[in-house]
N, C-alpha and C positions, 0 to 999 in steps of 0.2 A: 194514036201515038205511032209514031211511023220508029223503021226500025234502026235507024241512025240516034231518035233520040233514045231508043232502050242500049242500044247499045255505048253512048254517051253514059246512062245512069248507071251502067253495069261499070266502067271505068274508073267514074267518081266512088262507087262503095269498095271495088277492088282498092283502089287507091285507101280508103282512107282503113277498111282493116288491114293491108300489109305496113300501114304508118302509125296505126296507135298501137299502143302496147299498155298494159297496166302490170304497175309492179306493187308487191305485197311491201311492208312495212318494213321486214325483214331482208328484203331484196335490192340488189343493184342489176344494173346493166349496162355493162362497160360496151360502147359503141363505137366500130369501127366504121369510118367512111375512106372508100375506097384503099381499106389497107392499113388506113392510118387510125389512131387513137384518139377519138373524139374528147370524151370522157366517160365517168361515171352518173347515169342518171337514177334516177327514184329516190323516192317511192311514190307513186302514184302514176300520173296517165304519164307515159313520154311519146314521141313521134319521131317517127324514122323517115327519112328519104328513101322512099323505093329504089331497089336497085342499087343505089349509094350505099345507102347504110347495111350495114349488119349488127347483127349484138351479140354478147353472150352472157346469159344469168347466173347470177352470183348470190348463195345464198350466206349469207351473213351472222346465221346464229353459230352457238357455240357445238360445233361436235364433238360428241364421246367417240374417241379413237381406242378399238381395243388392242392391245399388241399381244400378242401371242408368246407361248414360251418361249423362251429363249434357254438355250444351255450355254451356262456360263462355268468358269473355271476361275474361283477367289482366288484369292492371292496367297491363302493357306494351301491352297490347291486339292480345294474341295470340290466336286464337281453335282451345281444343282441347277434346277429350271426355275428361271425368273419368267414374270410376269406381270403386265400394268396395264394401266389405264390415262391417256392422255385426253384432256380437255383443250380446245383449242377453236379459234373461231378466224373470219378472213376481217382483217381492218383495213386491208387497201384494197381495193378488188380491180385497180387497174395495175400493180402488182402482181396480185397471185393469176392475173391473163397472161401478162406479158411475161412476167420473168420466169415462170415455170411452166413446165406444161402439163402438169396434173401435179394441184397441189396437196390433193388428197394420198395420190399415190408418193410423194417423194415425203411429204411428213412421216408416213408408216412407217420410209424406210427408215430415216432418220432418224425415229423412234428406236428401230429395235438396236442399232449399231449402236446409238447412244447407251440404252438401254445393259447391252452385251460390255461395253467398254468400263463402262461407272463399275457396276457390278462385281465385274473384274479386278478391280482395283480397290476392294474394299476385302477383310476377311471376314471369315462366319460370323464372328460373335459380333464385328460393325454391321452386316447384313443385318441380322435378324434383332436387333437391338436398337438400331439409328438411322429406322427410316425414313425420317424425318428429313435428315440430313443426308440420303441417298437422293430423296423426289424432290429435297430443293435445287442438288446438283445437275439434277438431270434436266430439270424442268431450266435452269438458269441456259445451260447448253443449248437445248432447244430451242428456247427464246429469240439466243445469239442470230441462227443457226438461220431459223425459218424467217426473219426479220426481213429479209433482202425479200423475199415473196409475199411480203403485206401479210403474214400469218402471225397471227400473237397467239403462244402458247402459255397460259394461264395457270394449268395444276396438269401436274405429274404426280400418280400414285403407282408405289410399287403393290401390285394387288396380291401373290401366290408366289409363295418360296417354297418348292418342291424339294423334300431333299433326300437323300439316300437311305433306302434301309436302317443298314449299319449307322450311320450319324445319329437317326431318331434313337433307335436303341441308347448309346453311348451318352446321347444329351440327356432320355430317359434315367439312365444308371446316374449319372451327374447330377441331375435335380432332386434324385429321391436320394443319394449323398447329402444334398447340401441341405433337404430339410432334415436329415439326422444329425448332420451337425449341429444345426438351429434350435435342435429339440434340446438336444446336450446342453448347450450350452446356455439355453432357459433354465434348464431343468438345473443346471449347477448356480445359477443366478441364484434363484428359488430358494435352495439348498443354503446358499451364503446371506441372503438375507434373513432367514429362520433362527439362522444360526447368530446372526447377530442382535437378533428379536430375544433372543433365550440368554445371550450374554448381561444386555441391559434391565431383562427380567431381573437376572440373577443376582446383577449387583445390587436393583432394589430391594430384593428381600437380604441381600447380607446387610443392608444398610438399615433396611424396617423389619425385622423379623416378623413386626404384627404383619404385616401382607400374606404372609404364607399361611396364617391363622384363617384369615379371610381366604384365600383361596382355597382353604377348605373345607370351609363352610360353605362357601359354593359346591364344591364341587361334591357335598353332600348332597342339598340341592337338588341338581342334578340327575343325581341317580336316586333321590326318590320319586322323580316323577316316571320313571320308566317299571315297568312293569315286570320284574323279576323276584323271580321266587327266591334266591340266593342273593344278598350283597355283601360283598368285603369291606368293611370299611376299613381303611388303612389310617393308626395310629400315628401322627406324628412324633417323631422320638424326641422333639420337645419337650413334650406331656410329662412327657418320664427326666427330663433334665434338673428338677430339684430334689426329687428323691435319692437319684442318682449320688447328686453333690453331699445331698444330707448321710449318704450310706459310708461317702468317700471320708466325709470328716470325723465322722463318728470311728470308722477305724480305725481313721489314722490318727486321734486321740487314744483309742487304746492300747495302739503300738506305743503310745508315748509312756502310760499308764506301766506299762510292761516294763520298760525299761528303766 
C-alpha cells in the first residue's frame, strides 16, 4: 500500500469523524454553516460539513435553578431573606443560541430581580400565608420574560423565608395569644353548653318529679360499687314532703280548734 493511498484513507476517516456527530435523546444541535443558522438537528447520528459547518449542544431537559437569598423589603417594610427554587427547561434551542448569549446565566438573573420585585410587593402575613399565589406570580413573569429565548419556565417555588429575630419573637407571642384565646373561647362554649344540658335536665325533672327518684337510685348505684369505708347518702327532701304537709295540717287544724 503505497503512501498516497494511506494517506487518501487517513482523509476519508478524518472526514467522516469531524462530520458525524451523535446526539442523546435529550439533546439538540443547532448547526451553523458559515455563520448562518442551519437548523436544529437530533437525536440521533447527524453530519456536519467539514469546515462549513459548526454546531452547538443544547441540552433539553428540565433544570433545577437554585436562587439564592435575596433581601427583600415588604411592603409593611419588614426586612427578610427570600429564597427559591426555579424549574425550567429550553424548547427552542435555535432561540436560546441565537437570542441570548447564556441562557443559563440571564434566567438566574431574571430570577432573582423577579424574585426581589414580587416579594416586595406583598406584605408579611401575604408572604408567609399565600405562597401559592406568590410562585404563580412569579413563575407567570418569568414565563413572559424568558419566552423570546425558547425557555419555558414551568414551576416557581418560593423555598426559605428568613426572617428577623425580633418578628419570630412577636409572631411567637401572637400565636401563643391566639391559642389562649381559642382555649377561652372553647372553654366558654363548653361551659354554655353544660349549662344548657342542666337547664333542659331541670325542666324534666320539674315536669317528672319521678326522674330525680331514679337518679337516685343511680346514683346510689354508683357509689356502692366503689370501695369506701364512709358513704353519705344524701336524703331527698321529697321523702319528707308528706309528713311535712301532714304536720302543716294537723296544726293548722288545731289553730282552728283553738279558736
Amino acid at each position: 500500500m503505497t503512501f498516497s493511498m494511506l494517506f487518501l484513507i487517513f482523509l476519508v476517516v478524518s472526514f467522516f469523524a469531524s462530520a458525524i456527530r451523535i446526539m442523546n435523546e435529550y439533546e439538540r444541535a443547532v448547526v451553523f454553516r458559515l455563520g448562518r443558522v442551519i437548523n436544529a438537528k437530533g437525536p440521533g447520528i447527524i453530519i456536519l460539513v467539514p469546515v462549513l459547518d459548526k454546531m452547538r449542544r443544547l441540552d433539553l431537559r428540565t433544570v433545577t435553578l437554585d436562587v439564592p437569598s435575596q433581601d427583600v423589603i415588604t411592603r409593611d417594610n419588614i426586612s427578610v431573606k427570600v429564597s427559591a427554587v426555579v424549574y425550567f427547561r429550553v424548547i427552542d434551542p435555535v432561540k436560546a443560541t441565537v437570542n441570548v448569549e447564556n441562557y443559563l446565566f440571564a434566567t438566574s438573573q431574571l430570577a432573582q430581580t423577579t424574585l426581589r420585585s414580587i416579594c416586595g410587593q406583598a406584605e408579611m402575613d401575604e408572604l408567609l400565608s399565600e405562597r401559592d399565589k406568590i410562585n404563580a406570580k412569579i413563575q407567570g413573569i418569568l414565563d413572559l420574560d424568558t419566552a423570546p429565548w425558547g425557555v419555558k419556565v414551568s414551576k416557581v417555588e418560593v423555598k426559605d423565608i428568613d426572617l428577623p429575630v425580633e418578628m419570630k419573637r412577636a409572631m411567637a407571642k401572637q400565636a401563643e395569644a391566639e391559642r389562649e384565646r381559642r382555649a377561652k373561647v372553647i372553654n366558654a362554649e363548653g361551659e354554655f353548653q353544660a349549662a344548657e344540658k342542666l337547664s333542659d335536665a331541670a325542666a324534666i325533672i320539674r315536669k317528672f318529679p319521678e326522674a330525680l327518684q331514679l337518679r337516685y337510685l343511680q346514683t346510689l348505684r354508683e357509689v356502692a360499687t366503689e370501695n369506701n369505708s364512709t358513704t353519705l347518702f344524701p336524703i331527698p327532701i321529697d321523702l319528707f314532703r308528706p309528713f311535712i304537709d301532714a304536720y302543716n295540717r294537723s296544726k293548722t287544724e288545731g289553730d282552728v280548734k283553738d279558736i
